[in-house]
C-alpha positions as CSV (number, residue, x, y, z in Angstrom):
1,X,36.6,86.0,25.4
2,X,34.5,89.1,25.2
3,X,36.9,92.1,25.2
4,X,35.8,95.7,26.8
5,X,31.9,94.6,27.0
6,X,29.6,97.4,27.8
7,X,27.9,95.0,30.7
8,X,24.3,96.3,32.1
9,X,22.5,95.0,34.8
10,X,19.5,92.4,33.4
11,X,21.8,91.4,30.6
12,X,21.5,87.6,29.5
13,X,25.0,86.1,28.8
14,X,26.4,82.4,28.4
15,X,29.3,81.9,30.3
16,X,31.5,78.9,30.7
17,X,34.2,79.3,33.4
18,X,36.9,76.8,32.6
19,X,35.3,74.6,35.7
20,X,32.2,73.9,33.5
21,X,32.0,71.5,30.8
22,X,29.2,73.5,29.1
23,X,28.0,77.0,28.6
24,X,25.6,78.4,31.0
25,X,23.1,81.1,31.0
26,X,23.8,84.4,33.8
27,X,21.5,86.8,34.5
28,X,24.0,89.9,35.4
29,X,22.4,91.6,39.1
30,X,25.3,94.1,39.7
31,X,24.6,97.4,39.6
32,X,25.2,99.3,36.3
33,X,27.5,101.7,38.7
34,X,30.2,98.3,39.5
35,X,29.4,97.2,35.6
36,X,31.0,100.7,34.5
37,X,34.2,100.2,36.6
38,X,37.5,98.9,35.9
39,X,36.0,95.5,38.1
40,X,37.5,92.0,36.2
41,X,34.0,90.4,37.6
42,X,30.4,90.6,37.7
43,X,27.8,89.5,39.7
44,X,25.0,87.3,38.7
45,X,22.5,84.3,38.8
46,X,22.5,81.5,37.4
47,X,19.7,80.9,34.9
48,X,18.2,77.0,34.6
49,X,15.9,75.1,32.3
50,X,14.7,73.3,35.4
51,X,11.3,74.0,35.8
52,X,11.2,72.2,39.2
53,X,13.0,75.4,40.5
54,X,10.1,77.8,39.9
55,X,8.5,77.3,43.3
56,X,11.2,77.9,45.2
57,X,10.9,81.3,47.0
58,X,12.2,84.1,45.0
59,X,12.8,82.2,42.1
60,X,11.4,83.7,38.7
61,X,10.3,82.0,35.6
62,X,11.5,83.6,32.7
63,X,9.8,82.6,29.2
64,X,11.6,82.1,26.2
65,X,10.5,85.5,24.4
66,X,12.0,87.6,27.3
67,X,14.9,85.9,27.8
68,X,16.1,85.0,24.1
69,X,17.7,81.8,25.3
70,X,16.3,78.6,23.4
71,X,13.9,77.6,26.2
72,X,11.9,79.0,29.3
73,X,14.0,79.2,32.4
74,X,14.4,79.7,36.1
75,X,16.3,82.3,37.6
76,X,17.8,80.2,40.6
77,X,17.9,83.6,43.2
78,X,19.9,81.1,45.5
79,X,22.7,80.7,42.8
80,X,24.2,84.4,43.3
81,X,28.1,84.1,41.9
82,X,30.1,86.1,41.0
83,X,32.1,85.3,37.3
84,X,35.5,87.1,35.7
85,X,33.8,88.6,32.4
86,X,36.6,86.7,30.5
87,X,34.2,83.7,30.7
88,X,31.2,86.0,29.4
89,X,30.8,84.4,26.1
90,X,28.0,85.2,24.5
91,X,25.3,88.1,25.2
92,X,22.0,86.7,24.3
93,X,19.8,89.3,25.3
94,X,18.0,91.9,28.3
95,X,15.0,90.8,30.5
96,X,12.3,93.5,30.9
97,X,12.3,95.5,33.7
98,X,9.7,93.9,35.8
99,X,11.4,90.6,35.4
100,X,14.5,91.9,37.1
101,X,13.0,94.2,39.8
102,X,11.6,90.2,40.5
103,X,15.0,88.7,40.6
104,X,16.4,91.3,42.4
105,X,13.4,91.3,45.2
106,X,14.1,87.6,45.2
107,X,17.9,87.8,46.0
108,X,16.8,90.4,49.0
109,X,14.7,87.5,50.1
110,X,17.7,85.0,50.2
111,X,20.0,87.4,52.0
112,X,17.6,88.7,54.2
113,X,17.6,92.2,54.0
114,X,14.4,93.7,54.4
């Protein structure tokens, strides 16, 4: 468990919620505003080595060097949850900016906001 985390929007963690048998990787959407409050949770995306993903619309690639996990990954824009920080395990790292504004543009496009 990772106690009092400073949590910021385009942060890279591993989670593992006790309904997963492994770690795996979140991309953290909420707003820096929600991250700062006395919230238990956080919202996110989840973050997949499956390539095949990529097409999908609003789905973003994410390369290895700006996401600091092991391998290239997809942020699955269609996999918004929302996870209690107790399961935020490890931080691995922050995306650049333009790689966020791209995941967030691509959760609009699943909710349907315009």
């Amino acid at each position: 468990m990772v106690a009092n985390i400073n949590l910021k929007q385009g942060q890279i963690w591993w989670s593992q919620p006790p309904e997963m048998p492994q770690p795996q990787p979140i991309l953290v959407i909420q707003s820096d505003a929600f991250n700062r409050s006395l919230l238990e949770t956080a919202v996110c995306v989840t973050l997949s080595p499956d390539w095949k993903l990529a097409p999908a619309p609003g789905n973003v690639l994410i390369s290895q060097a700006d996401s600091g996990l092991p391998k290239a990954c997809v942020a699955n824009v269609a996999q918004v949850i929302t996870i209690d920080r107790r399961f935020l395990k490890e931080y691995v790292g922050t995306v650049p900016p333009f790689i966020l504004e791209s995941v967030l543009d691509g959760v609009q496009l699943v909710v349907g906001r315009s």
